[in-house]
C-alpha positions as CSV (number, residue, x, y, z in Angstrom):
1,X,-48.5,-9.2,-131.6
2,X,-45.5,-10.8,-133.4
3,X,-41.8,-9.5,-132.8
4,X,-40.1,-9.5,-135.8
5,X,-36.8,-11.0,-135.1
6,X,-34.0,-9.4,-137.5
7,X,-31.3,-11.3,-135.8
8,X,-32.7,-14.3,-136.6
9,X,-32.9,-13.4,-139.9
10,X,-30.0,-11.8,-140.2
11,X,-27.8,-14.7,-139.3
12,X,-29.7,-16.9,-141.8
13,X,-28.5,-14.7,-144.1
14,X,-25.1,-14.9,-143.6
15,X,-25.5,-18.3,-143.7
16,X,-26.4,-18.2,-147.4
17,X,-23.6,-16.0,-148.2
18,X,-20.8,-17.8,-146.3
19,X,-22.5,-21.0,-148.9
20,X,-21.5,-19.2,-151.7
21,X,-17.7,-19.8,-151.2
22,X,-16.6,-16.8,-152.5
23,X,-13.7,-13.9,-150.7
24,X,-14.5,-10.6,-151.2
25,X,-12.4,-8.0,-149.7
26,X,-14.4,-5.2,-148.1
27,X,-12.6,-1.8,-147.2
28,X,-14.2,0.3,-145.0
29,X,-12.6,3.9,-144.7
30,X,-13.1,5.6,-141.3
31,X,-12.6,9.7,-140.7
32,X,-12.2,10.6,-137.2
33,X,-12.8,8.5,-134.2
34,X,-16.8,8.4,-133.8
35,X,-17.4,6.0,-131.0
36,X,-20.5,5.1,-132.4
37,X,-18.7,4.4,-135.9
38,X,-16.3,2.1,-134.1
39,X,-19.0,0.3,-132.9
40,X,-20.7,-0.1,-136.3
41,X,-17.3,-0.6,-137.5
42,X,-16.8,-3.5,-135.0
43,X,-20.2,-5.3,-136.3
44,X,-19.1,-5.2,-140.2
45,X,-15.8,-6.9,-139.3
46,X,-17.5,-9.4,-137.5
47,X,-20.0,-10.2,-140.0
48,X,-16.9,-10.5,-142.8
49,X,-14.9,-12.9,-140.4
50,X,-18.4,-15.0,-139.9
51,X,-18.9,-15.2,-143.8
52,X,-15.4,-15.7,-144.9
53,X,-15.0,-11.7,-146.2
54,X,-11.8,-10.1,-146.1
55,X,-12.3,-7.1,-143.8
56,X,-9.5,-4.1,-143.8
57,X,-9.6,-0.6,-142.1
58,X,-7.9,2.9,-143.5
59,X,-8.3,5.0,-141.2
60,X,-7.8,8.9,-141.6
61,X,-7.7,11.5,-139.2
62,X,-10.9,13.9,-138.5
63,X,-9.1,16.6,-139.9
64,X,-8.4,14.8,-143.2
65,X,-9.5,17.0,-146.5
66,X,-11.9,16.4,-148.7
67,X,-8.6,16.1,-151.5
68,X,-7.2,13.7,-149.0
69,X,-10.1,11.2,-149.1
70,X,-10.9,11.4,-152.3
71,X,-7.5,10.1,-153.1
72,X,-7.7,7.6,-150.8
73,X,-11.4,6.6,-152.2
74,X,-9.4,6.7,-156.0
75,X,-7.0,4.3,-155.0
76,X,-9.1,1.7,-153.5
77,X,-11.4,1.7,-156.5
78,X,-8.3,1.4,-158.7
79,X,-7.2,-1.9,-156.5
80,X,-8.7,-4.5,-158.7
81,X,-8.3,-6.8,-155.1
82,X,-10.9,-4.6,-153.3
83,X,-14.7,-5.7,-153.9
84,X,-16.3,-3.4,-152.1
85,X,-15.3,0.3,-150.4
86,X,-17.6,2.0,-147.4
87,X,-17.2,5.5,-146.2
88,X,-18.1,5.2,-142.3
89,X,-20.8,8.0,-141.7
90,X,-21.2,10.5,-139.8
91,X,-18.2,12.6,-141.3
92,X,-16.9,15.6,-140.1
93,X,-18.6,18.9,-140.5
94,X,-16.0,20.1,-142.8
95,X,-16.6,17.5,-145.6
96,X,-19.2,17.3,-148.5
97,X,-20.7,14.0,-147.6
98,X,-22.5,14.0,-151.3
99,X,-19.2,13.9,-153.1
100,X,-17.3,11.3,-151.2
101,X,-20.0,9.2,-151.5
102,X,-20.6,9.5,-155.1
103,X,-16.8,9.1,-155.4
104,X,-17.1,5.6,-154.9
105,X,-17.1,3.6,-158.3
106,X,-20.5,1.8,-158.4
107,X,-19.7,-1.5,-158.8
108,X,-18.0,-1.0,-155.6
109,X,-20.5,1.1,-154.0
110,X,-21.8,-1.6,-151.7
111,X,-23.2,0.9,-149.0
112,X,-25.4,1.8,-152.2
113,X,-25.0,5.3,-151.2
114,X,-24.0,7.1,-154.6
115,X,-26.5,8.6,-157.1
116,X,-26.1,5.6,-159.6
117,X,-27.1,2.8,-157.7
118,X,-29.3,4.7,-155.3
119,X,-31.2,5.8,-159.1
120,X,-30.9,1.8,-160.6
121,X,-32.3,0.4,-156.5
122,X,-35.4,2.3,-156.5
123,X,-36.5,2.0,-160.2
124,X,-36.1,-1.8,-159.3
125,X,-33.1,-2.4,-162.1
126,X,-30.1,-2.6,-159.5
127,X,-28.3,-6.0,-157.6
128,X,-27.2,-3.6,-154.9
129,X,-29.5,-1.9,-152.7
130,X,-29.2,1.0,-149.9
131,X,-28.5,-1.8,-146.9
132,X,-31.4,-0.4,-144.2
133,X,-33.7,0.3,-146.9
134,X,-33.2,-3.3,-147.9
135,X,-32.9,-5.3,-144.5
136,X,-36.4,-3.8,-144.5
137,X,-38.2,-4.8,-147.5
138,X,-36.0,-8.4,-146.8
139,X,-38.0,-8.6,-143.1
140,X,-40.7,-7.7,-144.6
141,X,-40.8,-10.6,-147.3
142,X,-39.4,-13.1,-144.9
143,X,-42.1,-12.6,-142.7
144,X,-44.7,-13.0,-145.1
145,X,-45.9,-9.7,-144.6
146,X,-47.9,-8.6,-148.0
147,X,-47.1,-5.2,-149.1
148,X,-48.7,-4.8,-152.2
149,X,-52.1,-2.7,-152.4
150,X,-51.2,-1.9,-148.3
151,X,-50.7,1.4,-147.1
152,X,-47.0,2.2,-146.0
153,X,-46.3,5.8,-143.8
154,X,-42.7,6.4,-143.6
155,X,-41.6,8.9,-140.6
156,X,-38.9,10.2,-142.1
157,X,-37.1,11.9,-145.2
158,X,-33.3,11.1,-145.3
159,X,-32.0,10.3,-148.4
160,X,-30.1,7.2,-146.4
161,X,-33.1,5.4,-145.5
162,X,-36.7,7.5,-146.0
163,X,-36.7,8.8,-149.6
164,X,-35.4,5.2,-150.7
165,X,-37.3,3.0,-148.4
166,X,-40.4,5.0,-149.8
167,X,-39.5,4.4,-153.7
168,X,-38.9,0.6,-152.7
169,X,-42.3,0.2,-151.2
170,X,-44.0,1.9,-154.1
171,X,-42.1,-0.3,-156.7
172,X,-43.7,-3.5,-154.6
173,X,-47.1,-2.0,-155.2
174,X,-48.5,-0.3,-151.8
175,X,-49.3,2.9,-151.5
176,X,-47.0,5.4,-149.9
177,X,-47.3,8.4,-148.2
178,X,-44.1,9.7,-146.4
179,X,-43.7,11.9,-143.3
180,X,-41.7,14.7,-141.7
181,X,-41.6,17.3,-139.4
182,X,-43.8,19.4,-141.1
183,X,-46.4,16.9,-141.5
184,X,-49.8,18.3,-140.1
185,X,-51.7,15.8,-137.9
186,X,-49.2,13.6,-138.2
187,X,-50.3,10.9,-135.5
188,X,-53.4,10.6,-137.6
189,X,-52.0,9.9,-140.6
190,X,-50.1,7.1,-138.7
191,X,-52.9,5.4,-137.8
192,X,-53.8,5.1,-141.3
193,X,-51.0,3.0,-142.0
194,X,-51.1,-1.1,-142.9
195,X,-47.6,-0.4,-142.4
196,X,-45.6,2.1,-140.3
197,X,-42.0,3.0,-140.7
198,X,-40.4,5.4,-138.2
199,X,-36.8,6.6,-139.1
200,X,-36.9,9.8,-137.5
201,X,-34.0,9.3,-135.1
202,X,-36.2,10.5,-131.3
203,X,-36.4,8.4,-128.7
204,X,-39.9,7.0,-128.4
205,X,-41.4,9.2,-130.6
206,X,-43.7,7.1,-132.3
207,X,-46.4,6.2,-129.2
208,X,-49.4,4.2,-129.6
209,X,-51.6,6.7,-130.3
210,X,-50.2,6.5,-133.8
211,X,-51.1,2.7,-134.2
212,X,-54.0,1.0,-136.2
213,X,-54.4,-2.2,-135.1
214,X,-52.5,-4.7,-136.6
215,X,-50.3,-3.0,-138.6
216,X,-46.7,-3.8,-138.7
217,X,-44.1,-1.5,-137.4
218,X,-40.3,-1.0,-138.2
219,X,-38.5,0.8,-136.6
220,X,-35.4,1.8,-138.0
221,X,-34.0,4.4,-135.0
222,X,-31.2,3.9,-133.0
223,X,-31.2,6.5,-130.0
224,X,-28.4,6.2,-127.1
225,X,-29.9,7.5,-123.8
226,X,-28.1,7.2,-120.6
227,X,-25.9,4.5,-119.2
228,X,-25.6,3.2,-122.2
229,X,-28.5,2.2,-122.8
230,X,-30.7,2.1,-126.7
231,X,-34.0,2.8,-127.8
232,X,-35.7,2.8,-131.3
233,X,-38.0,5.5,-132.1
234,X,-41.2,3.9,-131.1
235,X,-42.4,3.1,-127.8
236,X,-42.1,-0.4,-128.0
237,X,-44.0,-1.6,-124.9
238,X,-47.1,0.6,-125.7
239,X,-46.8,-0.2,-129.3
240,X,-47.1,-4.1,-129.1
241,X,-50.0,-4.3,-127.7
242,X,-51.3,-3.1,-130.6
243,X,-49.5,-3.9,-133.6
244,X,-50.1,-7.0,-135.5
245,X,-46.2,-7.1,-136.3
246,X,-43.1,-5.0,-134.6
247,X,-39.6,-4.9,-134.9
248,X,-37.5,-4.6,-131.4
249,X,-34.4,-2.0,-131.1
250,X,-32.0,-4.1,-131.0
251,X,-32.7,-6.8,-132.9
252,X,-34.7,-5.8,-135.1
253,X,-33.3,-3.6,-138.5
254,X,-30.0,-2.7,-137.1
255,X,-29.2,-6.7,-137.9
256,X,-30.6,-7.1,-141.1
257,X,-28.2,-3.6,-142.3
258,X,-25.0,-5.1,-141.8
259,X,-26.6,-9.0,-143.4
260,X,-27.7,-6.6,-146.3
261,X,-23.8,-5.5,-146.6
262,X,-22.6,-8.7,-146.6
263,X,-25.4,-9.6,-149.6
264,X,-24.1,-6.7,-151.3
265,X,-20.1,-7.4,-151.1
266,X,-21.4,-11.2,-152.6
267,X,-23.3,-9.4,-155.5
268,X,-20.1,-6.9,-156.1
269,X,-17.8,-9.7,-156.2
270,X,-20.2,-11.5,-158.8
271,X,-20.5,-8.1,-161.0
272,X,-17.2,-7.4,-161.0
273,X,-16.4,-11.6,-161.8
274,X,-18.4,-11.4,-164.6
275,X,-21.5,-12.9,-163.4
């Protein structure tokens, strides 16, 4: 077994961007005060300071409307000194996550969230891409794991990281079958895969019954048990012995999400430069 280490990567990276010598100014806009968000938050502004990205906050309250952060999304993408804008997610109940996502102007959609750039990033025509999807295919390739003509199974359906990891895989060539809770026999279709994706968001879901030998698994969960504590949604332990190549939680995608971010503000700031 070989751990796939995305913070390794990751900081590699950020290493190429920060070479590029360029400042864009990344505006994320949080609604509410989601600990988890904060967190999440916390990482981005890091990974801006590390690279030499401007990072700013606006912060709204969780009973903000929908009017209220579109206008707020209308004037950032009218600032011609903002490169790149992020809506935090999870929002509130109350708000139609598919509009304030698509509100974002695309050459400042560096989440890669809205319907333009998730359409150009899976037909393989955009220079941003949906950041987890991404840090995927970018482990992946670093590790010199082949993924054309190999079977892929992706766990999972959300149009954040299932439906476009799946269209990514396909346009590299492998063969892709994706997964969900109604999926019959789904442990056996698992074990079919070269390589396994589980994004499915349950604690140690993926066990190693649902391993073929040396395939490579990603896992992209992030589940918070008690004290504190995280887990991905495959059992790692079991898993390893087993798999040719694995990704840890952390240290494994979560990483390579927020590298892919900083990637994306670079290529925003190029697009919108002219380049």
């Amino acid at each position: 077994m070989a751990k796939i280490n995305g913070t390794e990567h990751a900081a590699a990276i950020r290493q190429e961007v920060k070479a590029m010598g360029i400042s864009p100014h990344l505006v994320v806009v949080l609604v509410g005060d989601d600990p988890a968000s904060k967190v999440y938050i916390g990482m981005k502004e890091k990974a801006c300071a590390e690279v030499g990205f401007k990072s700013t906050i606006r912060k709204l309250p969780g009973n903000a409307t929908q009017k209220e952060i579109i206008a707020v999304i209308d004037e950032l993408n009218a600032d011609s000194d903002v490169t790149g804008i992020l809506v935090q997610q999870p929002f509130p109940s109350h708000l139609d996550k598919n509009k304030i996502v698509s509100r974002v102007t695309p050459e400042k959609d560096v989440d890669c969230l809205g319907p333009y750039n998730v359409g150009l990033a899976v037909m393989g025509r955009g220079r941003l891409s949906p950041c987890t999807p991404a840090g995927v295919i970018t482990l992946l390739e670093r590790e010199g794991v082949e993924i054309s003509g190999k079977h892929a199974v992706v766990v999972g359906r959300s149009d954040v990281v299932g439906k476009p990891l799946a269209l990514m895989l396909l346009a590299r060539d492998a063969t892709v079958t994706i997964c969900h809770s109604r999926t019959k026999d789904l442990a056996a279709v698992c074990k079919t895969a070269d390589i396994l994706v589980a994004a499915v968001g349950r604690p140690k879901f993926i066990t190693a019954d649902f391993i073929k030998p040396g395939a490579v698994v990603i896992d992209v969960g992030v589940n918070r048990l008690e004290g504190r504590k995280i887990c991905g949604d495959v059992d790692y332990d079991a898993c390893a012995e087993i798999a040719g190549y694995i990704t840890p939680v952390p240290g494994g995608v979560g990483p390579m999400t927020v590298a892919t971010l900083m990637q994306n503000c670079a290529e925003a700031w190029e697009i919108q430069n002219g380049n």
